[in-house]
N, C-alpha and C positions, 0 to 999 in steps of 0.2 A: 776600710769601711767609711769612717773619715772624709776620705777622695773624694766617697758617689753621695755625700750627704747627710750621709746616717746618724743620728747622733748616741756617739759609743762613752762609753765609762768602763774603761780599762781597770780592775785591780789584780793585783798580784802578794799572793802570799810570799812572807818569805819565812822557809821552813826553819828554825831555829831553836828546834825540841824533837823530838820523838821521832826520828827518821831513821829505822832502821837500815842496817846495811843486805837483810834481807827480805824477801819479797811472801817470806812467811811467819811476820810477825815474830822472825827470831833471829839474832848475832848479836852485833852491838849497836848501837850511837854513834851514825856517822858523825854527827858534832861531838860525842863524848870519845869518839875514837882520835877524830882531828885534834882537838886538845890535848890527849894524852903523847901525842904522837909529835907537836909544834911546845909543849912544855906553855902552854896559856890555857883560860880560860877557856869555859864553851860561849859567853858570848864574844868573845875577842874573835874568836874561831868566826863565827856568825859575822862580823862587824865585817872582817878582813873579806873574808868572801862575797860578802854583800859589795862595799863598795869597790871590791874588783870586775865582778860583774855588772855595776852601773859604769865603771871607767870603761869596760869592755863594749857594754850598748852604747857610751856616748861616740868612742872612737869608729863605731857601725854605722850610727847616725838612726839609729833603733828611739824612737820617740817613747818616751817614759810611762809607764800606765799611772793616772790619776791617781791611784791609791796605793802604796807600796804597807802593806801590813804583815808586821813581824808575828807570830803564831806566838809567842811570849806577851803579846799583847793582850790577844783574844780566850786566857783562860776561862776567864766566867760565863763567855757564850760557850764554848766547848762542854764546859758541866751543866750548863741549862739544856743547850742540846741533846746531850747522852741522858740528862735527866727524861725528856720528852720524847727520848728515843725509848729508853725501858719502860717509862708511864704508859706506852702506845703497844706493848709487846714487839717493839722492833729491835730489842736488843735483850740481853739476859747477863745475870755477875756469875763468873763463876773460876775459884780458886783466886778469888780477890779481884781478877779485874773486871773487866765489861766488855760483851763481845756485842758484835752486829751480827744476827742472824740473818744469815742469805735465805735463807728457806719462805722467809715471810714475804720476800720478793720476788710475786710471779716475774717480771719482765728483768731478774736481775742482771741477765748475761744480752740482753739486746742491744745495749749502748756498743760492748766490747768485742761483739758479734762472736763469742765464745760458747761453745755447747760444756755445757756441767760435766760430760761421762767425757769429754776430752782435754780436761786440768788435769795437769799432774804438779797438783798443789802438794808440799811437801814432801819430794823426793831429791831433793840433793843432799849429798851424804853430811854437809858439814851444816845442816841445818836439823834442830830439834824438833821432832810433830808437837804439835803443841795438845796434850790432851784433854784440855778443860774444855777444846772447843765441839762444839755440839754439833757442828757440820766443819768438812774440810774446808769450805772456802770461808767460814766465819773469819774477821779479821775484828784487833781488837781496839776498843775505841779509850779507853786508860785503863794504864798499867801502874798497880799499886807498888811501894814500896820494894815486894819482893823479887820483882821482874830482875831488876840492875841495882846492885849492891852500890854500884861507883857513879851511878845516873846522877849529875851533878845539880840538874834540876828539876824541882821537885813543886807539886804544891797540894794546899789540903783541898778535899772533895768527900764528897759524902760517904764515897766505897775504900775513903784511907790515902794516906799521905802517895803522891803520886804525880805520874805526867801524861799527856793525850799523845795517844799514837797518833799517826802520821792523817791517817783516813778521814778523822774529822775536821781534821784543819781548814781545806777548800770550801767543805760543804759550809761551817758555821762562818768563814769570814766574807763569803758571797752572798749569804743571810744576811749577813750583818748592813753590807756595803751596797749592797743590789736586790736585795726583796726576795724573797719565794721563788721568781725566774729569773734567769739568763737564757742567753740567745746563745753565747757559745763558750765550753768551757774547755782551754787547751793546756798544756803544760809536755812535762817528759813522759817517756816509756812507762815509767813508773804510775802513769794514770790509768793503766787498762789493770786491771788488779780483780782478782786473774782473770 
């Protein structure tokens, strides 16, 4: 965009908390699982990856985005966010954590061009249904304490000691860095949810 003029502000999160290894808010910590699995840290885990992935875009010649923000960064927008989410009824607590209710979003499956009676959210055998959630496609925006016994990081918040799932990350650190709007928001697989 760049090329034809445009003038762009690249940022990119980098996830380094609360990133499930499944796609229904349940298994483990892919960074708490890389740790356990390499004998370090979860942020060594985060550091190591990070800059393998920037030595990987330099050797592509892949141009750096403007802002590189680690999600350990942006806890306090995260809890202001989920705070201004339940103050609005856009989300609800319940069984300690905080979920985001899809219900309250008429247009919520138009981005992912997804129809609601054709998710089959929570059906793989090695994942738990999670039943504090109010609708199947709720996903959750912090998990208190009880979520992960071995969750290595942790911080305090209003709903109890705890860490942000993965969902609210993009949204609060594009607030943060780019205003209300963006023009386009890209990433992996994992962004069409569900």
């Amino acid at each position: 965009f760049r090329y034809a003029g445009y003038d762009v502000k690249r940022v990119m999160n980098i996830t380094d908390v609360g990133h499930l290894s499944s796609d229904a808010d349940s298994g483990e910590d892919k960074m708490v699982a890389g740790a356990k699995r390499e004998h370090k840290t979860v942020m060594e885990i985060a550091a190591f990856y990070q800059n393998a992935f920037f030595d990987d875009c330099n050797k592509l010649n892949i141009k750096m985005p403007d802002v590189v923000e680690p999600a350990t960064n942006c806890i306090a927008e995260f809890i202001q966010m989920i705070e201004e989410l339940l103050k609005k009824g856009y989300a609800y607590t319940a069984g300690g954590n905080v979920y985001f209710n899809t219900e309250k979003l008429e247009k919520y499956y138009v981005l992912s061009n997804q129809k609601e009676d054709d998710l089959m959210v929570g059906v793989r055998e090695d994942v738990e249904e999670d039943s504090n959630k109010r609708n199947k496609t709720d996903f959750v925006l912090w998990f208190t304490k009880s979520k992960f016994d071995d969750q290595e990081l942790k911080w305090e918040s209003p709903w109890g000691v705890g860490y942000p799932g993965w969902h609210i990350e993009c949204s609060a650190i594009s607030i943060k860095h780019l205003g209300e709007k963006l023009d386009i928001h890209c990433g992996g697989v994992d962004n069409i949810f569900p």
